[in-house]
C-alpha positions as CSV (number, residue, x, y, z in Angstrom):
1,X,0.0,0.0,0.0
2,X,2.8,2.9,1.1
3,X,4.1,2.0,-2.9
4,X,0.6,2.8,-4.4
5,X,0.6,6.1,-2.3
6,X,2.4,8.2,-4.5
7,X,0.3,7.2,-7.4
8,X,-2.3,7.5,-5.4
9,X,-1.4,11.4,-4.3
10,X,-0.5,11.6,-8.2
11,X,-4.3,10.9,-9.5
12,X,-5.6,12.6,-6.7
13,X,-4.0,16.0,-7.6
14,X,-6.6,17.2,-10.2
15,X,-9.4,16.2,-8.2
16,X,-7.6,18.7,-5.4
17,X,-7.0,21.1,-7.6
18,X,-10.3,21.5,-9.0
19,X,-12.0,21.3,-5.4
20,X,-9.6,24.5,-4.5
21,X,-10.4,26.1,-7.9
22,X,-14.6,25.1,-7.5
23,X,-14.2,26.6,-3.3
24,X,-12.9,29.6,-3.9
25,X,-15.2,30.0,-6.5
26,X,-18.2,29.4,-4.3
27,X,-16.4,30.7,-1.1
28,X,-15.8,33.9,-1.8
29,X,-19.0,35.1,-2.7
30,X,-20.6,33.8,0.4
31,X,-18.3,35.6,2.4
32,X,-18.7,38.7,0.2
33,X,-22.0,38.8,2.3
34,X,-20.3,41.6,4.9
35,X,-23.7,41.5,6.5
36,X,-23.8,38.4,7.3
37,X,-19.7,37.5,7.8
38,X,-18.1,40.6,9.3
39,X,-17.2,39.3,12.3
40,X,-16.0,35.9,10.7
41,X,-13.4,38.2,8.5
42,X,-12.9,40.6,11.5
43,X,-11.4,37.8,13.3
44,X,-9.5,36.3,10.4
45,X,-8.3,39.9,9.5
46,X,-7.2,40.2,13.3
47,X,-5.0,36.9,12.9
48,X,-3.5,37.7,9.8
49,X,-2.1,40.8,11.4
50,X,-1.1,38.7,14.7
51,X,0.4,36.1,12.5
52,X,2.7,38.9,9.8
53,X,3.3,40.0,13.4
54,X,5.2,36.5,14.4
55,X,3.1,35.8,17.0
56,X,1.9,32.5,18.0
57,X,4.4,30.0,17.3
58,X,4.4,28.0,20.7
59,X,0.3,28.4,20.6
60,X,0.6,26.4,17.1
61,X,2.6,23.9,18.5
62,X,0.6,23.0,21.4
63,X,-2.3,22.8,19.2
64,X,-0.3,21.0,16.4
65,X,1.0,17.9,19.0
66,X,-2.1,17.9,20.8
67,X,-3.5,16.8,17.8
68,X,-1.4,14.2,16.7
69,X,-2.0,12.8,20.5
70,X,-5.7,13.1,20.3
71,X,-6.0,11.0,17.0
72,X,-3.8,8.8,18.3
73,X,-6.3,8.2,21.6
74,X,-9.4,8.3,18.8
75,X,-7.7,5.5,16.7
76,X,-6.5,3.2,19.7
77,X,-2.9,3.7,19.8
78,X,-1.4,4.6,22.6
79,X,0.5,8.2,23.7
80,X,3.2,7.8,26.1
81,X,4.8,11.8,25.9
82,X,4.0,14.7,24.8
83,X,6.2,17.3,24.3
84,X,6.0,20.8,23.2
85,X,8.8,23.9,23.0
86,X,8.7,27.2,21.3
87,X,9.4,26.3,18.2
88,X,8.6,22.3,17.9
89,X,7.6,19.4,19.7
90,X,7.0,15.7,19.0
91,X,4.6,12.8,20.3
92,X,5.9,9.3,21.2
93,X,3.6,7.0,20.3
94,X,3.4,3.2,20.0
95,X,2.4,3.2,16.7
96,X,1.2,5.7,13.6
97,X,-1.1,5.7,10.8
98,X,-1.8,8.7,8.2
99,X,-5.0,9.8,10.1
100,X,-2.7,10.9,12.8
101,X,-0.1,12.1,11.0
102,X,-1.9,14.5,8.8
103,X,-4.4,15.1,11.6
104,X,-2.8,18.7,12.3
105,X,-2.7,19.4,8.9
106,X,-6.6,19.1,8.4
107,X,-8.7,19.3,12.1
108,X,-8.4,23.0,13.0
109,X,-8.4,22.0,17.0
110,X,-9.0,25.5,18.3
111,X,-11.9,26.2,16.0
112,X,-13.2,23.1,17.9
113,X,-12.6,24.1,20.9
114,X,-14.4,28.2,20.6
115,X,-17.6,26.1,18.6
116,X,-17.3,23.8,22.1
117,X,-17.1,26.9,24.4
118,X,-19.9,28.2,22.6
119,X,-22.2,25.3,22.7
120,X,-21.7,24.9,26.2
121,X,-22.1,28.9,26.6
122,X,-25.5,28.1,24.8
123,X,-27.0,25.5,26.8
124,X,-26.2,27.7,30.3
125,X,-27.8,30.8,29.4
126,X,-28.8,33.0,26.7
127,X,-25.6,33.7,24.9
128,X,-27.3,35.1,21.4
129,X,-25.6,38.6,22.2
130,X,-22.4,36.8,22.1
131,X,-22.3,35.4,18.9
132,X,-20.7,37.8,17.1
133,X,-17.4,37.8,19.5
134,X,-18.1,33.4,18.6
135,X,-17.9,34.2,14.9
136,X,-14.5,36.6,15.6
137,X,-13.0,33.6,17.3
138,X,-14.1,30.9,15.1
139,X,-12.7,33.6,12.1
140,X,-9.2,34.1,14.3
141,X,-8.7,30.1,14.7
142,X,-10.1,29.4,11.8
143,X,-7.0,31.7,10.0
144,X,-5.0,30.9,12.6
145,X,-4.9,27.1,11.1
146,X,-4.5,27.8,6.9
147,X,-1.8,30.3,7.9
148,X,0.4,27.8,10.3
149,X,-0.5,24.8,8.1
150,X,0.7,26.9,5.2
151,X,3.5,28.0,6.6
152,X,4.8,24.3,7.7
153,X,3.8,22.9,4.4
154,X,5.4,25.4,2.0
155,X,9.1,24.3,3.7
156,X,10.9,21.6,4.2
157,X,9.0,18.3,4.0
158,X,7.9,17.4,7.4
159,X,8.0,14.2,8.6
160,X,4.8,13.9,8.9
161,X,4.2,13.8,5.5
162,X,6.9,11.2,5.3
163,X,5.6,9.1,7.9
164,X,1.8,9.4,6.3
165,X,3.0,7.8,3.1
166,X,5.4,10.8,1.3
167,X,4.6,14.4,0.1
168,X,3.4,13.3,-3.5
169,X,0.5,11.7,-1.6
170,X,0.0,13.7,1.2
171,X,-0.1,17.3,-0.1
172,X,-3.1,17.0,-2.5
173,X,-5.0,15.1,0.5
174,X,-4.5,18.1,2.6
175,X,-5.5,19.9,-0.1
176,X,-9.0,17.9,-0.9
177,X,-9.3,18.0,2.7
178,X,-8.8,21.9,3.6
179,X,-11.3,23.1,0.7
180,X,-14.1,20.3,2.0
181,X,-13.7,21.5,5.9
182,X,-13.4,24.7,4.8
183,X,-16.9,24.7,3.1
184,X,-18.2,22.7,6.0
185,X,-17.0,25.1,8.8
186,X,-19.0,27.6,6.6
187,X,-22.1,25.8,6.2
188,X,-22.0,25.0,9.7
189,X,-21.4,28.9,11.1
190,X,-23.8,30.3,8.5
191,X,-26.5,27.2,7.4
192,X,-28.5,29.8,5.1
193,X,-25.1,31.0,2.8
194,X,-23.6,28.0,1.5
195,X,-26.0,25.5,-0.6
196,X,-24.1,22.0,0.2
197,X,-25.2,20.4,-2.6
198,X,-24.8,23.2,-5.0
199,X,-21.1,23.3,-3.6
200,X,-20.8,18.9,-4.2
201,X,-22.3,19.7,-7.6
202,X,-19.9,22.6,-8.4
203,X,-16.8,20.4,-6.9
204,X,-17.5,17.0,-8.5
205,X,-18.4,19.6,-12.2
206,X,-15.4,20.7,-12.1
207,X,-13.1,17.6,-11.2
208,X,-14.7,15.9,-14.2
209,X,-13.5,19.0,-16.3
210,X,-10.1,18.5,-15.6
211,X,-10.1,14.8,-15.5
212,X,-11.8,14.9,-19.1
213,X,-9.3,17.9,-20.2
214,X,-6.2,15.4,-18.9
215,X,-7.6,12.5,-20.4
216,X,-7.7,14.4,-24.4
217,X,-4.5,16.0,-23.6
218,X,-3.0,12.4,-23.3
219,X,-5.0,11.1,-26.2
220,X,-4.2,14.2,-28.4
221,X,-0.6,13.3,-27.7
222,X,-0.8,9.7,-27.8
223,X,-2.5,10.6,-31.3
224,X,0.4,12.8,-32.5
225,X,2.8,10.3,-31.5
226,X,1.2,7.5,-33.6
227,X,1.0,9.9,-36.9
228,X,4.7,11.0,-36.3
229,X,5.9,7.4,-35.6
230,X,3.2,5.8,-38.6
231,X,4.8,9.2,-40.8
232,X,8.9,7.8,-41.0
C-alpha cells in the first residue's frame, strides 16, 4: 500500500486542484455577504495581522502535537509523551497511521474548541448577544490554522508527511481535505449562505473538467505520436 501512495497522491491532484479552484469559486462570494460575515473576517483579519506580526508560534505547536496525541487516543494507539517547545515538539507514540499524522494538517483543534465553548455557553444561558465575538473567534482560529498549516507545508517536507505515506500523496489530501472543511466550517457557522449540494455539484463539475481535459490532452498526444511514428 505505502508503494501505491504516491500514485495515489499523483491521480488525486486534479481532483484537489479543482475542489480549491470550485471553493474559492463558491467561497468567496458567500463571504462577500459583509452583512452576514463581518465578524467571521474581522477575526480572520485580526489573525492575519497577529500572525505577519510573528506571534503564536508555541500556541501552534501545542495545538499542532495535541492533535497528533488526540488521534492517536481516537484510533487506539497509545500516547506515552508529549512534548511541546517554542518552536517544535514531538509525540511518542506506539504506533502511527496517516490519520494521525496529517491530523494537524486538516482538524483546525481551536476552531473546535471556541464552537465547544460556545455550545456549552449556549445550553447555560442565553448567549445570542455573544455570537458575534463566537464568529470573531471561530474567524481568528479558523485563520490561525490555513496560515500555520501553510506555513509548515510550503518548507521543508515534514515528517509527517513522510511518515503518512510521502509528500506526493500527502499534499493533495490536505488539499482535498482543507477546501471540503473549509466549506463545511461555513455551512456549519452560516446554514443559510452555503448550498451543500450546489457546492458537491460545483466540486465533483469541475473535477470531471479537468479529468476529461487530462484525459484528451494524453490522447491528443498519444494521437500525434502514432502519426509522427506511422509518418517515417
Amino acid at each position: 500500500m505505502r508503494a501505491l501512495k504516491p500514485l495515489i497522491g499523483i491521480a488525486l491532484a486534479p481532483a484537489a486542484l479543482a475542489a480549491a479552484w470550485a471553493t474559492a469559486a463558491m467561497l468567496a462570494p458567500a463571504l462577500a455577504e459583509f452583512s452576514v460575515t463581518l465578524p467571521l473576517l474581522c477575526g480572520g483579519l485580526a489573525c492575519l495581522l497577529f500572525h505577519w506580526g510573528g506571534r503564536g508560534k508555541g500556541l501552534y505547536v501545542t495545538g499542532h502535537e495535541l492533535t497528533h496525541a488526540l488521534a492517536a487516543l481516537f484510533s487506539g494507539v497509545r500516547v506515552r509523551k508529549i512534548a511541546v517547545k517554542k518552536h517544535g515538539g514531538y509525540v511518542l507514540l506506539d504506533s502511527t497511521n496517516a490519520f494521525i499524522s496529517l491530523a494537524p494538517y486538516v482538524i483546525p483543534l481551536y476552531t473546535i474548541a471556541v464552537a465547544a465553548a460556545w455550545w456549552l455557553a449556549g445550553r447555560c444561558w442565553e448567549a445570542a448577544s455573544l455570537r458575534p465575538w463566537f464568529l470573531g473567534a471561530a474567524g481568528f482560529t479558523l485563520a490561525f490554522h490555513l496560515l500555520h498549516t501553510a506555513d509548515i507545508l510550503a518548507g521543508p517536507v515534514q515528517s509527517d508527511l513522510r511518515k503518512a505515506g510521502g509528500p506526493v500523496f500527502s499534499l493533495p489530501l490536505l488539499l482535498l481535505l482543507n477546501c471540503l472543511g473549509l466549506a463545511a466550517a461555513l455551512k456549519l457557522l452560516f446554514p443559510g449562505l452555503l448550498n451543500m449540494r450546489a457546492y458537491s455539484e460545483r466540486v465533483l463539475e469541475t473535477q470531471g473538467q479537468a479529468y476529461r481535459g487530462l484525459f484528451d490532452g494524453a490522447a491528443y498526444v498519444l494521437y500525434t505520436a502514432k502519426i509522427y511514428i506511422s509518418s517515417r
